[in-house]
C-alpha positions, -999 to +999 in steps of 0.1 A: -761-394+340-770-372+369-742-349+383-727-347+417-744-334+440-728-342+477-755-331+498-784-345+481-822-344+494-841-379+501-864-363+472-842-365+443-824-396+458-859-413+456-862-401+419-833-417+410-834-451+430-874-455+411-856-448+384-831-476+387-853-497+397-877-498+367-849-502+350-843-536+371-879-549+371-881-539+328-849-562+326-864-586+348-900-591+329-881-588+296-863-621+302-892-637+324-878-639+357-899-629+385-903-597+403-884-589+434-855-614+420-827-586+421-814-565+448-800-531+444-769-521+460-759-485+458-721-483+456-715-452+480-676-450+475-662-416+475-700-398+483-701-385+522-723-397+546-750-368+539-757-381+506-756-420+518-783-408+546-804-389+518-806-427+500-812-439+531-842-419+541-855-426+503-855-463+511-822-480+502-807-498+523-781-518+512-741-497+502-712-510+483-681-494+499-642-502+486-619-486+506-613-495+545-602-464+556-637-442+540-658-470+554-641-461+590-644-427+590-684-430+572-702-457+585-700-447+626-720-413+611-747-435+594-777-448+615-777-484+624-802-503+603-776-509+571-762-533+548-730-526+543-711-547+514-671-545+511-667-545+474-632-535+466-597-558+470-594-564+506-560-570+519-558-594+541-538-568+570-577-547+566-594-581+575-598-567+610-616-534+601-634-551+573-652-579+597-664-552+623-674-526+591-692-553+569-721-578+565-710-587+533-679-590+508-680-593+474-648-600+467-634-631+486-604-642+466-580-662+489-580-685+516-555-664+538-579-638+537-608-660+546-588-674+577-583-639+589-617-632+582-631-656+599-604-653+629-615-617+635-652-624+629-652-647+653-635-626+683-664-601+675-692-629+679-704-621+643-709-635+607-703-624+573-720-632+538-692-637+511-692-642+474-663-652+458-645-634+431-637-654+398-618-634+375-635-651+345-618-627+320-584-638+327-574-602+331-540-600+345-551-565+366-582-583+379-584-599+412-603-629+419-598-667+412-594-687+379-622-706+371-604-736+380-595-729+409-634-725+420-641-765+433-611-765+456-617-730+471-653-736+480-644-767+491-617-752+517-646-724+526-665-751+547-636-745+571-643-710+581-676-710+598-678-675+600-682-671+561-714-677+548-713-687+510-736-667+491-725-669+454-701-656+429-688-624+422-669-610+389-657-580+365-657-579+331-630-560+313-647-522+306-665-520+276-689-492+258-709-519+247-730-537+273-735-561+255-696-571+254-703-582+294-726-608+281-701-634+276-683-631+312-720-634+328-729-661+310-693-683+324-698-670+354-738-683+358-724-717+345-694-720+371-722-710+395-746-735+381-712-765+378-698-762+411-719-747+438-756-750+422-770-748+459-758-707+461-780-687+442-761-658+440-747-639+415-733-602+421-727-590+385-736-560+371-728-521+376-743-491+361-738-494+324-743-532+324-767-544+350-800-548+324-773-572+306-763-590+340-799-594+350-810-606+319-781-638+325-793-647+361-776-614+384-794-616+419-774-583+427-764-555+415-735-530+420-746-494+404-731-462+419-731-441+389-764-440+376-775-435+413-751-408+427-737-395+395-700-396+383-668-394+405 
């Protein structure tokens, strides 16, 4: 994996998104889905906003961010032009930074959230994209939803106009072994494919996984590591 380095040039930060990104479209033609079917989102957490702009002036334009307070301090130093995705837990008191920060979360897990979401979305005339978190692991320190839980919640989403379905989001448990994600894709692509077959999204897959992800149906994924290097 590539080391730090915090004040990156758009050179190397090119390198390393092309390399990613072969990476994606190998995974892609080895299971037979079409090019252009993933999207990459570069999970900037921790990294300042000289090395976010040196991605950015390579091309990529789409960051994962998970804490509220980062995101306030980075993302007013960034150029407009952005995607910015809220991937950590979001409390539901950080609703009101999060909806003026963020075009996307990835980790919509309850309906208080939601309402405040969607309150504070709309005093700022805007929208957000949302996938919801399913914590199809059953891990006890994992947020997101039970599995059973998935019909009635996307039911009650119709009442926040605001939100914007796009999918499902989940975890698995850590695992040397790629492969050991497999399983929690798979469930996940089923719920997806059981209860809401009209969203197409998937957001699953990080940077030891994603070629795993892709291969069972992930329309996004989440790398930081293999992209900026460790924390």
């Amino acid at each position: 994996m590539p080391e730090v380095t915090p004040l990156l040039g758009p050179d190397e930060a090119a390198k390393r998104i092309a390399s990613v990104r072969q990476k994606i479209d190998k995974a892609l033609s080895d299971c037979g889905r079409p090019q252009g079917e993933v999207a990459l989102l570069a999970v900037s957490k921790t990294f300042p906003a000289q090395t976010v702009s040196a991605f950015g002036q390579a091309g990529q334009k789409a960051f994962g961010e998970s804490y509220i307070q980062e995101a306030r301090e980075k993302i007013p130093l960034l150029p407009p032009g952005y995607d910015w995705h809220y991937i950590g837990h979001l409390q539901t008191n950080k609703a009101k930074y999060a909806a003026g920060l963020f075009d996307v979360i990835h980790s919509l897990d309850n309906l208080e959230l939601a309402a405040e979401l969607d309150k504070r979305l709309g005093r700022l005339e805007r929208t957000m994209g949302a996938y919801v978190q399913v914590n199809v692991s059953g891990e006890g320190s994992k947020s997101g939803i039970e599995p059973s839980e998935l019909p009635g919640f996307l039911g009650a989403l119709s009442r926040f106009p605001r939100l914007t379905p796009l999918g499902l989001m989940t975890m698995p448990p850590y695992d040397p072994d790629p492969e050991a994600s497999r399983p929690h894709f798979v469930r996940l692509r089923e719920l997806r494919d059981r209860h809401c077959p009209g969203l197409k999204g998937l957001s699953m897959g990080m940077s030891d996984d994603f070629q795993v992800a892709i291969s069972e149906g992930s329309t996004i994924v989440r790398v930081g590591t293999a992209l900026f290097g460790h924390r």
